[in-house]
VOTI-246099 format. One record per residue (C-alpha): x, y, z. Coordinates in steps of 0.5 Angstrom, whole numbers, plus 2048, in hexadecimal, padded with zeros to 3 digits. Each point is the difference from the previous one (the first is absolute). Layout:
BEGIN
XYZ
...
END
This chain:
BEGIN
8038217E8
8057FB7FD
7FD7F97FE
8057FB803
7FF7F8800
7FE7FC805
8057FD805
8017FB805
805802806
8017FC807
7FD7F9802
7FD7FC7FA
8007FA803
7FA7FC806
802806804
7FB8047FC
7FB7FC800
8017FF808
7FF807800
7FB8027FB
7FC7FB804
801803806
7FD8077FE
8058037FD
802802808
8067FB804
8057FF7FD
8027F87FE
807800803
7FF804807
7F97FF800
800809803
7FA8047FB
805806800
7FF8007F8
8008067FC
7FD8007FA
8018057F9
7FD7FF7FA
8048027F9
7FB8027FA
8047FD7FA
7FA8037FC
7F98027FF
7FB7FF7FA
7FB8067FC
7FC7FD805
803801806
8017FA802
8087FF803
8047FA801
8077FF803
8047FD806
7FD800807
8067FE805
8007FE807
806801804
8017FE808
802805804
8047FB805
8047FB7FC
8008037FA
7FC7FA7FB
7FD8047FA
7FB7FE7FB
7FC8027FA
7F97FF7FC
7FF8027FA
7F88037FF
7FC8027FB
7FA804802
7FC7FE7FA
8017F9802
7FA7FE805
8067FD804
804805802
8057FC802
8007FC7F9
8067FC801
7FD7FD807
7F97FE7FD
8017F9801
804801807
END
């Protein structure tokens, strides 16, 4: 596996938190919930935990978004943790 950095792609703005706190489900522009979600490990310790990107794009207007997790971290989504 190739160790890459973390990254951000899409929206990173109050759109985010929108949808993060809709569940990571609707969309914060449409309001639809055809979200697809992929996840892009960026590397995985001895131990195997694994950290990376998680992106989420819509599927009917096109708005993208990413998160960046860790699973060592006991808040996956770390960057929300305050959200």
């Amino acid at each position: 596996m190739e160790i890459k950095s973390q990254y951000k792609e899409g929206d990173q703005g109050p759109n985010k938190v929108k949808f993060w706190k809709s569940g990571l489900k609707k969309c914060p522009k449409c309001g639809k919930t055809d979200i697809q979600r992929k996840q892009d490990v960026c590397g995985c310790r001895m131990n195997g935990d694994g950290y990376g990107v998680e992106l989420f794009t819509c599927l009917s207007c096109k708005w993208k978004t990413s998160f960046l997790y860790d699973d060592v971290d006991d808040f996956y989504f770390y960057e929300a943790r305050n959200w």
